[in-house]
N, C-alpha and C positions, 0 to 999 in steps of 0.2 A: 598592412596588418589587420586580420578580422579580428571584430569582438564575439565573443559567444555570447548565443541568443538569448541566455538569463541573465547573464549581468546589462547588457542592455535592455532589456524589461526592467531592470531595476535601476536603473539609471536613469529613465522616463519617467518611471514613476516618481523619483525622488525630487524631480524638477518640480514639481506641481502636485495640488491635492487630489484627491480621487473624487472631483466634484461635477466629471461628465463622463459620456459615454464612451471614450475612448482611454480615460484614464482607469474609470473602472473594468475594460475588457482587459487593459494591460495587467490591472493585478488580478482578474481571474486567470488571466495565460501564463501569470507567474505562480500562480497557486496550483496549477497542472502539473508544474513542472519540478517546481522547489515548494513544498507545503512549509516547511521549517522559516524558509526567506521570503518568504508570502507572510507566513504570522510577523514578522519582524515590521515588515510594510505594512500592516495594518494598522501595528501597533503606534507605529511614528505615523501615520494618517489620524487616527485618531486622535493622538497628544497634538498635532498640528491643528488640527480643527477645534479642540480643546482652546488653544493657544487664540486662536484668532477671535473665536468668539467672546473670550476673556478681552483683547485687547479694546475688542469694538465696544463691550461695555462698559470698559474704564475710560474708552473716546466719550461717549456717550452721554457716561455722568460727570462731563468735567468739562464738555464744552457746549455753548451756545450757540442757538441757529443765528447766522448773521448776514448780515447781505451780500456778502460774498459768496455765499452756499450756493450751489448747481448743480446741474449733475454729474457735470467734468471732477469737479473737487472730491462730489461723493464717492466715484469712480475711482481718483486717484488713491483717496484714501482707503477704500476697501484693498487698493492692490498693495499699500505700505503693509498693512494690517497683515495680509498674507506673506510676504515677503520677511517679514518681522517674525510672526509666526513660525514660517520653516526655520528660518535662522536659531531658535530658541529651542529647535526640535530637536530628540534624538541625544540629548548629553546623557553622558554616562550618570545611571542615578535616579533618571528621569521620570516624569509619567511614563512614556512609552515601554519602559525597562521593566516597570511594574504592571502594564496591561499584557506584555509578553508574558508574563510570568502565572499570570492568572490561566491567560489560554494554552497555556502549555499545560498549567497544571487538571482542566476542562477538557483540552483536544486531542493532547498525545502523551497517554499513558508513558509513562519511561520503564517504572519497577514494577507492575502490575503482582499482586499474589498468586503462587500458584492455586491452582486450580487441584480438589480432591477429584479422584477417579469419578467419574460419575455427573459431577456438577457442573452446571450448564457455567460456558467458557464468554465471557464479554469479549466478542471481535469486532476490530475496528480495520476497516478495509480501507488503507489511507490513500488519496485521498477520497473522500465520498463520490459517487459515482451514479448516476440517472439511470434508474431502472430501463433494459435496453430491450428489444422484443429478440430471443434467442434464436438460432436455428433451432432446424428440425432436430441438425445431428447434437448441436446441446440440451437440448428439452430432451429428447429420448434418452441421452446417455443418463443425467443426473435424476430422472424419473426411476430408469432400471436399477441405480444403484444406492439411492437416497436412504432406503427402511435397513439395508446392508451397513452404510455409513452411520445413518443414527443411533443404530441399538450399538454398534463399538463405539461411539460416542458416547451413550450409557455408561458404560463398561472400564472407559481409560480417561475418559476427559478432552477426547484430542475430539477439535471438532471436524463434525459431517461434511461440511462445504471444503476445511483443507483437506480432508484426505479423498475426497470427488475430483476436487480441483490436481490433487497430483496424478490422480490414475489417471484422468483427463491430458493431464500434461505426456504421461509417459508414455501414452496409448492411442495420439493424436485424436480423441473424442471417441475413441474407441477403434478408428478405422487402421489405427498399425497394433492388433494384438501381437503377443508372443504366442506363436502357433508351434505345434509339433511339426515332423518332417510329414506327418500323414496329412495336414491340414487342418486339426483337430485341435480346438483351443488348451492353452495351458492355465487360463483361467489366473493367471499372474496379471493384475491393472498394476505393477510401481516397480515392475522391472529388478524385482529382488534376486540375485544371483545365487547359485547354488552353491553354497562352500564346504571344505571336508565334513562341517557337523552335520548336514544337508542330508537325512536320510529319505526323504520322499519321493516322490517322479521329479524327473528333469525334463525341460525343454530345450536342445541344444539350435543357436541361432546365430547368424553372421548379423555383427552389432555394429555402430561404432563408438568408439574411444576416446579420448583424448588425454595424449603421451606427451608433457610438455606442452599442454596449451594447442598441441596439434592436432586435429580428428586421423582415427585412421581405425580401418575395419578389421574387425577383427574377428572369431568364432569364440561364443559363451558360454555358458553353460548355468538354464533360469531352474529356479522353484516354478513346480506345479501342481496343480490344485486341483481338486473336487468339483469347488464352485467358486463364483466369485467373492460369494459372504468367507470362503476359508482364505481366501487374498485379503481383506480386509481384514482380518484378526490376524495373520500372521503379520502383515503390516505396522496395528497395532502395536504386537507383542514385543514386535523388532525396535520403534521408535520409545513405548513406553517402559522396558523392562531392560534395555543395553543401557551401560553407563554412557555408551560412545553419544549417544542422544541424548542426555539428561540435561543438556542447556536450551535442546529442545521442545523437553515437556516445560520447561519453564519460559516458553515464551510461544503460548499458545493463542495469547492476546490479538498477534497481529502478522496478517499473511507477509511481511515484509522482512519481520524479525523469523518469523518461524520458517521463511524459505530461506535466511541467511544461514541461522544455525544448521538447518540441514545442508547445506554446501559446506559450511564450516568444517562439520562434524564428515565431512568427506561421502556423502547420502551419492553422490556422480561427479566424474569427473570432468562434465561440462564448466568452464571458467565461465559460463554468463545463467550457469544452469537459475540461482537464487533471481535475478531478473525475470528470466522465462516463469518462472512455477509462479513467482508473485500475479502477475501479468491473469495469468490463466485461476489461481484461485479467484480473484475479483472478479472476473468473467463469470465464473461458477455460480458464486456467492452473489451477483444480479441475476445471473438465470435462475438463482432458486427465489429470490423475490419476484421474478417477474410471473412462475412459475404458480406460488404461493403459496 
């Protein structure tokens, strides 16, 4: 029987304190992976280390140096002290229960308020991430389309880096536009389909699908544009002014929650699509810092 690879990070870590360098890589590997069960292991690290430091000063003022003291005894005693320590960690109620609750209430926004059209959106890109030096093909994409995305940022509140980051996603960095049969861009970056209210150009393209979870190809039929600033307000228009989106505009806060609702809200029907778009805004959202 295998264990999966988080709860054995977390099982190592629970053995021991995060007081060298492999137990602290274990809980940055576990905070890669699970940021929620990372704070949780901080938090019982912390109330642990609380704990021991506590006990070593109640040894401290209560006992005398005597001629039995060495260094084997002082040894042993720092490992009771630790031992004691975890043992006391973690009960429901506890310190740790209360430093969780703090950094949740600091780290991970849960209800964030919406956002008025217009006013700059506090996003949190979970988890934080090392500004990374882009390609050429990401530096050029989000340079060409930045001052497009910011001023409808102005405009709806949806921010510049998610909707970069989805045309990004839909348009593989730009290199699979939706083209006409002539070869002639359609100027569509989010893959928006042409439906009977659809009075504008169309771009008709062989796509793929997925029909029960299964991909399978099929012929479309896209919105087409002017330019790519008129993809970006229809874009806009589509996610900030349909009800079908509206649990959308309210969770602008975070590329994770804002690529769910669009999956939710039925945005494609890839089953892993909210994964992928998450993925690629945070990419976005370093190449514009790295970018600056």
């Amino acid at each position: 029987m295998s264990l999966d690879p988080m709860s054995t990070v977390s099982m190592s870590a629970s053995r021991g304190l995060a007081i060298d360098a492999q137990s602290l890589g274990q809980l940055n590997s576990l905070a890669g992976r699970d940021s929620r069960a990372a704070m949780q292991e901080t938090a019982r690290q912390f109330e642990a280390l609380f704990m021991r430091e506590l006990l070593r000063s109640m040894r401290e003022a209560s006992m005398q140096s005597g001629l039995m003291d060495n260094e084997a005894t002082s040894m042993g005693t720092q490992l009771l002290d630790e031992q004691l320590a975890l043992k006391m960690t973690g009960l429901p109620g506890g310190l740790s229960d209360m430093i969780e609750r703090q950094l949740l209430q600091q780290g991970l926004p849960t209800a964030p308020p919406a956002a008025a059209p217009g006013a700059a959106v506090p996003v949190t890109a979970a988890p934080a991430q090392p500004v990374v030096q882009p390609t050429a093909a990401q530096a050029s994409f989000v340079a060409r389309h930045r001052d497009a995305a910011v001023q409808v940022q102005r405009e709806t509140g949806i921010p510049a880096g998610f909707m970069i980051g989805q045309a990004a996603h839909e348009t593989g960095w730009g290199r699979s536009p939706i083209r006409h049969a002539d070869g002639s861009s359609s100027f569509n970056l989010f893959g928006i389909k042409a439906g009977p209210s659809w009075r504008g150009r169309v771009a008709e393209i062989t796509t793929t699908e997925y029909v029960n979870g299964e991909p399978q190809r099929m012929t479309a039929r896209f919105r087409a544009y002017d330019s790519y600033a008129d993809s970006f307000r229809d874009y806009a228009r589509l996610i900030s002014q349909s009800a079908r989106y509206s649990q959308v505009m309210q969770n602008l806060h975070s590329p994770r929650a804002f690529s769910e609702q669009l999956q939710s809200a039925g945005y494609a029907t890839d089953p892993r699509y909210a994964d992928k778009l998450t993925r690629v805004i945070n990419t976005t959202l370093n190449v514009k810092r790295a970018l600056g």
